[in-house]
VEXKOL-726784 format. One record per residue: residue number from 1; x, y, z of N, C-alpha, C, O, CB in turn. Coordinates in steps of 0.2 Angstrom, whole numbers. Glycine has a CB too. Example, Ala and Ser with C-alpha at 12.3 -4.5 7.8 and 13.67 -1.06 7.14 Angstrom:
BEGIN
- resi / nxx / nyy / nzz / caxx / cayy / cazz / cxx / cyy / czz / oxx / oyy / ozz / cbxx / cbyy / cbzz
- 1 / 66 / -28 / 39 / 62 / -22 / 39 / 66 / -16 / 39 / 71 / -17 / 42 / 57 / -22 / 45
- 2 / 64 / -11 / 35 / 68 / -5 / 36 / 64 / 0 / 39 / 67 / 6 / 40 / 70 / -3 / 29
***
This chain:
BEGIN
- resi / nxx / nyy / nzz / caxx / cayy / cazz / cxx / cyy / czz / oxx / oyy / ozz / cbxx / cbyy / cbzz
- 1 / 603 / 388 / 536 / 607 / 394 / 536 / 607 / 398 / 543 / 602 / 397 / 546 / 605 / 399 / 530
- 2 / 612 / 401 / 544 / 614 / 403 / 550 / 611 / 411 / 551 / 612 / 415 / 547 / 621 / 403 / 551
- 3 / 608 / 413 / 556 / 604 / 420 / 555 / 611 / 425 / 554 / 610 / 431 / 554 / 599 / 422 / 564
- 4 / 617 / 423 / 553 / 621 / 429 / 552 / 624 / 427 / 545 / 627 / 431 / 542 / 628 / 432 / 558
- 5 / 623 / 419 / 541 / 622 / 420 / 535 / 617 / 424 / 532 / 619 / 428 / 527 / 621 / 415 / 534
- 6 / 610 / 424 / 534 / 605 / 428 / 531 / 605 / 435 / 529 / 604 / 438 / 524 / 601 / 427 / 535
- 7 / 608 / 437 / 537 / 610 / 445 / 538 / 614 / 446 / 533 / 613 / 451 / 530 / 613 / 447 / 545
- 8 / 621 / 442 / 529 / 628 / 443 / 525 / 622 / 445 / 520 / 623 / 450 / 517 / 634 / 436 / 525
- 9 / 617 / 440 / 517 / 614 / 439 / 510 / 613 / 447 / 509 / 612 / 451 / 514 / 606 / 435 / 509
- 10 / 612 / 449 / 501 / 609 / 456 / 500 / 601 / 454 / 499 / 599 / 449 / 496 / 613 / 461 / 493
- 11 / 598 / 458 / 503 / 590 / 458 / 501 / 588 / 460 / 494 / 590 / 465 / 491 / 586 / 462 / 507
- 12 / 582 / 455 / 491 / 581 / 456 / 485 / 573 / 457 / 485 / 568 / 455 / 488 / 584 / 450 / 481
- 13 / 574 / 461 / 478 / 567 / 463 / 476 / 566 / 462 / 469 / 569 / 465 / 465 / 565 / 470 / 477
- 14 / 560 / 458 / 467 / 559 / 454 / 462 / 552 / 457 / 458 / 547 / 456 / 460 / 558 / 447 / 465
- 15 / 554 / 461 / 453 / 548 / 464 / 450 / 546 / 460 / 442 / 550 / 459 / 437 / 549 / 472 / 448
- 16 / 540 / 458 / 445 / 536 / 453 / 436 / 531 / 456 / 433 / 526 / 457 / 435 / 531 / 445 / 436
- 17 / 534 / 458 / 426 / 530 / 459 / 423 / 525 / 454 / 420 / 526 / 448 / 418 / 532 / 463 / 419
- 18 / 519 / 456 / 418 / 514 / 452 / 418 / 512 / 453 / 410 / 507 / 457 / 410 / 508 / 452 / 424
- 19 / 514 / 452 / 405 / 511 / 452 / 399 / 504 / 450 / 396 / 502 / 444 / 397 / 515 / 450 / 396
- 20 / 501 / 454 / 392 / 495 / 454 / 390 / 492 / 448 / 385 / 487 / 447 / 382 / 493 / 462 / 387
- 21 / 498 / 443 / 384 / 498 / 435 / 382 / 499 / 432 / 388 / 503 / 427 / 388 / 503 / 432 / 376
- 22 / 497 / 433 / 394 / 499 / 427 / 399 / 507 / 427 / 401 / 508 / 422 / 405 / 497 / 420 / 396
- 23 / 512 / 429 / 399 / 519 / 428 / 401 / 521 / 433 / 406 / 520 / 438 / 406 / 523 / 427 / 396
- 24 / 526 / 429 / 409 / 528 / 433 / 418 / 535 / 434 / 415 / 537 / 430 / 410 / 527 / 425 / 428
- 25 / 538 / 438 / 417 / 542 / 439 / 415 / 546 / 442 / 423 / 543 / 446 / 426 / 542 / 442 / 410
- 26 / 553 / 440 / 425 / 552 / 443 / 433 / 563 / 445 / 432 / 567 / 442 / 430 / 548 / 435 / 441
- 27 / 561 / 449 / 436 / 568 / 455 / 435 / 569 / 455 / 442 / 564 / 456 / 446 / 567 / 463 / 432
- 28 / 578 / 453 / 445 / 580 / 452 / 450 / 585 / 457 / 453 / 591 / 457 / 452 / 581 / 447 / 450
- 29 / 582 / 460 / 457 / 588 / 466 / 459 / 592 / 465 / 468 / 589 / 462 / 472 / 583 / 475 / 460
- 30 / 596 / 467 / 469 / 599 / 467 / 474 / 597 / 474 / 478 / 599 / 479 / 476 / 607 / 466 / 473
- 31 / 593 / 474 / 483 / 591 / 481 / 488 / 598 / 484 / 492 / 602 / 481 / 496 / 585 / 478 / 495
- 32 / 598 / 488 / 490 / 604 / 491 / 494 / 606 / 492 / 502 / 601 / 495 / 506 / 605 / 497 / 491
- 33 / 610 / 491 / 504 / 611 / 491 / 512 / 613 / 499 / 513 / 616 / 500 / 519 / 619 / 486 / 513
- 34 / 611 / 503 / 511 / 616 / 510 / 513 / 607 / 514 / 511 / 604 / 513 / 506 / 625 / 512 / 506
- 35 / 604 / 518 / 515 / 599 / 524 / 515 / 600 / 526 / 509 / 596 / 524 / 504 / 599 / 529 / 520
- 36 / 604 / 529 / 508 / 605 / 536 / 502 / 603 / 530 / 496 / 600 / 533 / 491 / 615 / 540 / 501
- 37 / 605 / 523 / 496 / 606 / 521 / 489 / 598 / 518 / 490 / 595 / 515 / 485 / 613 / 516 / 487
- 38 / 597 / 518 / 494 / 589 / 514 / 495 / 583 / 517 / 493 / 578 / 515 / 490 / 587 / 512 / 503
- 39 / 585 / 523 / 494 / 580 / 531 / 491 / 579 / 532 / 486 / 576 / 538 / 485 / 582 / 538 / 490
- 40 / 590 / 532 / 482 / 590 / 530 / 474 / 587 / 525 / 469 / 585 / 526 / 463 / 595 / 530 / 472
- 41 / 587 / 521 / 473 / 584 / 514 / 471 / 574 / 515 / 470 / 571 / 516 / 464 / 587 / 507 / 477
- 42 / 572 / 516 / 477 / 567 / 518 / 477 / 563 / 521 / 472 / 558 / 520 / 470 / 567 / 520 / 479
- 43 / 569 / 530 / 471 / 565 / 534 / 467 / 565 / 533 / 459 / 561 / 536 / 455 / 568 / 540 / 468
- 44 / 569 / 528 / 457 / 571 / 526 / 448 / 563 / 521 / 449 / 559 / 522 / 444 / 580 / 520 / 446
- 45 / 562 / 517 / 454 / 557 / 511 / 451 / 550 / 515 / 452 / 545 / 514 / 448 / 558 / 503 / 456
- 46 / 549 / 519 / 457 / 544 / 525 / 458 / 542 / 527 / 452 / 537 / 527 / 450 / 547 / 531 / 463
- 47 / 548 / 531 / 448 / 547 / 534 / 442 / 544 / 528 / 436 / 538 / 528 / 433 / 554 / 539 / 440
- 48 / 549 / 523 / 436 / 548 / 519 / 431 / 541 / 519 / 431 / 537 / 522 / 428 / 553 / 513 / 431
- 49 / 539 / 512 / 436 / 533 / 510 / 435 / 526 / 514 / 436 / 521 / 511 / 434 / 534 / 507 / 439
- 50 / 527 / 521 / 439 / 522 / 526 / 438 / 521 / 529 / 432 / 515 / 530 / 430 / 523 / 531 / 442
- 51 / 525 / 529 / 427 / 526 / 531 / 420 / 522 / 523 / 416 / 517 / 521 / 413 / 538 / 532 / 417
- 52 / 526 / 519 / 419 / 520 / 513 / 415 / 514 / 513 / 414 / 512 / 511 / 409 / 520 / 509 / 418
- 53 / 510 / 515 / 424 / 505 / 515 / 425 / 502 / 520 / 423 / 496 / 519 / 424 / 505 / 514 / 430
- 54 / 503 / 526 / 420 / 501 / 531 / 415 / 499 / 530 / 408 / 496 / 534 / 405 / 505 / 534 / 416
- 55 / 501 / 526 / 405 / 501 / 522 / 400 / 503 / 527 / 393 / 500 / 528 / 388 / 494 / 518 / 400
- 56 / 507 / 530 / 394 / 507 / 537 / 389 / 508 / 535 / 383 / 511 / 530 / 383 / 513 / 543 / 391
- 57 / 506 / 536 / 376 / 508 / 534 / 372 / 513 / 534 / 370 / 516 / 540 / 370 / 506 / 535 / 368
- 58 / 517 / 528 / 368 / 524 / 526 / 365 / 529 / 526 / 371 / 535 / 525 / 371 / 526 / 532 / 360
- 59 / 525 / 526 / 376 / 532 / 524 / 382 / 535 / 517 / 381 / 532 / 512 / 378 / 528 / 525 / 392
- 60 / 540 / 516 / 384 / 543 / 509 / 384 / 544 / 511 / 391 / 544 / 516 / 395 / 549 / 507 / 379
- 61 / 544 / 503 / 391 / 547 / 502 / 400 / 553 / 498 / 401 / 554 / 495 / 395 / 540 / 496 / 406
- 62 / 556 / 497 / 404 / 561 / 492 / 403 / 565 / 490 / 410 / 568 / 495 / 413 / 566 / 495 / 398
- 63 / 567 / 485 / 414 / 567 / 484 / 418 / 574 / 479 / 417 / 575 / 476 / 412 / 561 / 482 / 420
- 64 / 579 / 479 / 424 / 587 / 475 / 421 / 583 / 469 / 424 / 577 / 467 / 426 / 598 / 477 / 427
- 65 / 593 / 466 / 422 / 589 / 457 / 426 / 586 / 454 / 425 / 583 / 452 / 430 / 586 / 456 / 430
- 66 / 583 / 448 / 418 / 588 / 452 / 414 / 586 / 459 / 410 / 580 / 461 / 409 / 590 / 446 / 408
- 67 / 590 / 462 / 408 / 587 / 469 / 404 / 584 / 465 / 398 / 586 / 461 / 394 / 594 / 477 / 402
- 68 / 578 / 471 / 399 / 570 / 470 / 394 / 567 / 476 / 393 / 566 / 480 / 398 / 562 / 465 / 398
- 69 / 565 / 477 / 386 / 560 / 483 / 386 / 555 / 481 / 384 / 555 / 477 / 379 / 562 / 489 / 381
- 70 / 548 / 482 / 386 / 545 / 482 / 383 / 540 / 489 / 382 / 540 / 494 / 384 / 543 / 477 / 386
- 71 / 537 / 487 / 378 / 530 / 494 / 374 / 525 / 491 / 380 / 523 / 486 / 381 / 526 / 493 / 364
- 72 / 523 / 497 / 381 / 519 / 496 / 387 / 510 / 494 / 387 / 506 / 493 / 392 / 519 / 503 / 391
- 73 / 509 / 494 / 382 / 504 / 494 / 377 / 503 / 485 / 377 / 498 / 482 / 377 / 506 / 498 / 369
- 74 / 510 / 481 / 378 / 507 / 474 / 379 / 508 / 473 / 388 / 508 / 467 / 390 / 513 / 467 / 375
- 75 / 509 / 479 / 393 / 510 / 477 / 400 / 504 / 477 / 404 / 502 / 483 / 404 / 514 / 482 / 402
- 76 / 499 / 472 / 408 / 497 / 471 / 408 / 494 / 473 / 415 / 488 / 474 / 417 / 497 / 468 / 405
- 77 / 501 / 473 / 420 / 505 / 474 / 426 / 510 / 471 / 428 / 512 / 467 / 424 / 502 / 474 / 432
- 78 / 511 / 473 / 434 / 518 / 473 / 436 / 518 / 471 / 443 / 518 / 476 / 447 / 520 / 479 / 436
- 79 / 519 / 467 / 445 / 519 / 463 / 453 / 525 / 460 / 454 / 529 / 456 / 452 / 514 / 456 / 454
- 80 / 526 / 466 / 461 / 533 / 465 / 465 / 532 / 461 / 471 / 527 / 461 / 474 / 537 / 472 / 468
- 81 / 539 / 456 / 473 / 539 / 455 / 478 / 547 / 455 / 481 / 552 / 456 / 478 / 536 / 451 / 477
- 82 / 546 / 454 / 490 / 552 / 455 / 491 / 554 / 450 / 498 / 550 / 446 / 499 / 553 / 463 / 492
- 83 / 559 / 450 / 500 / 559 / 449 / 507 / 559 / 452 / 513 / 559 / 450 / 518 / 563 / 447 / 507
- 84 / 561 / 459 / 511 / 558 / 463 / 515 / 553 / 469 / 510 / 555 / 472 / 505 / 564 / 466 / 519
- 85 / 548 / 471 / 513 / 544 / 475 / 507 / 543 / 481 / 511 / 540 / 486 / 507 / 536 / 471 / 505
- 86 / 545 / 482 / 517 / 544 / 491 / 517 / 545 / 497 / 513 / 541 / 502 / 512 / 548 / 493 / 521
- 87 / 550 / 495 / 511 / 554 / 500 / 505 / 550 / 499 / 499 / 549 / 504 / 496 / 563 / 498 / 503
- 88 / 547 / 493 / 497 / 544 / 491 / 490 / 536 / 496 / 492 / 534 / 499 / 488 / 543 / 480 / 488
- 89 / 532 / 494 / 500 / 527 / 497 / 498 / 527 / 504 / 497 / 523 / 508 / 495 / 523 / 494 / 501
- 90 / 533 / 505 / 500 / 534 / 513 / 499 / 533 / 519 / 491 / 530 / 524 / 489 / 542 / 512 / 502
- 91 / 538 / 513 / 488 / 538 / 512 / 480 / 531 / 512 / 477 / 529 / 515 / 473 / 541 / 506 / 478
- 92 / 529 / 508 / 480 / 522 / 506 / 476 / 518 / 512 / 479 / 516 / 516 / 474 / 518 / 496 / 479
- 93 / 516 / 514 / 484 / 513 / 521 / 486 / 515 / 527 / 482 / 512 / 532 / 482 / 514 / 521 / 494
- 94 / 520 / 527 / 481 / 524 / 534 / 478 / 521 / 531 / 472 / 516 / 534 / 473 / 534 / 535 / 478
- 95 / 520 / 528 / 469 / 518 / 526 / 460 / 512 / 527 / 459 / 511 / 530 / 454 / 518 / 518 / 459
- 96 / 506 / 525 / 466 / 502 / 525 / 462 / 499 / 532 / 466 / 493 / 533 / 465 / 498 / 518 / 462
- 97 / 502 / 536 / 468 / 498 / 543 / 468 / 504 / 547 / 464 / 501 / 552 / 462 / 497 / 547 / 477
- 98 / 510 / 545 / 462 / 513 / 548 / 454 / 509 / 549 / 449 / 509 / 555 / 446 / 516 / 545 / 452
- 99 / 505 / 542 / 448 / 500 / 540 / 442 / 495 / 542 / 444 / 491 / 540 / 440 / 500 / 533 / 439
- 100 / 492 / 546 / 449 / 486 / 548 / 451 / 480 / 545 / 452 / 474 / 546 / 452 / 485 / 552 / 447
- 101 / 484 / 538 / 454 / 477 / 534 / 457 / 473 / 533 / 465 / 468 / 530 / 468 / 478 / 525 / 454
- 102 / 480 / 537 / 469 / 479 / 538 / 476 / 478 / 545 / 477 / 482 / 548 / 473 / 485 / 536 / 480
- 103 / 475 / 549 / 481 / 474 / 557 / 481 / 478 / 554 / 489 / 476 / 550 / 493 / 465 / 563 / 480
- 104 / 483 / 559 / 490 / 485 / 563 / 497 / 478 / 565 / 501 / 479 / 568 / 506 / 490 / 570 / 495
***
């Protein structure tokens, strides 16, 4: 592939959930090319997975790609990956001082 093939691809971020029988389960999103929507994108998976990691009772989680709900109670975690991961670790830092496992 040609480096202005590459550049054309949309960059993807790949979140697996890890269920508490051993099964991976992995959800495939397209990272958006535009700030504003990179934010929005950000702030939905920020919230989602911080809510997870809180473990509140009766939360569900659910994630597209394919779309899956699960009860969080079989979630065991949640391991993202990307091709570019700035924006993901960004996410992941927003999450884990959401869920109060980072202090500022």
């Amino acid at each position: 592939m040609t480096q202005q093939e590459l550049d054309a691809e949309p960059r993807k971020a790949i979140f697996t959930v890890i269920l508490n029988n051993g099964e991976r389960v992995s959800h495939t999103y397209d990272i958006p090319s535009d700030d504003k929507k990179i934010n929005e994108f950000a702030d939905r998976m920020t919230e989602m997975i911080s809510n997870s990691m809180k473990k509140q009772k009766n939360w569900l989680c659910w994630f597209e790609n394919p779309l899956i709900c699960y009860n969080i109670d079989n979630v065991l975690g949640i391991q993202t990956d990307t091709l570019e991961s700035e924006e993901l670790n960004e996410i992941i830092k927003k999450s884990y001082r959401k869920a109060g496992f980072v202090k500022d």
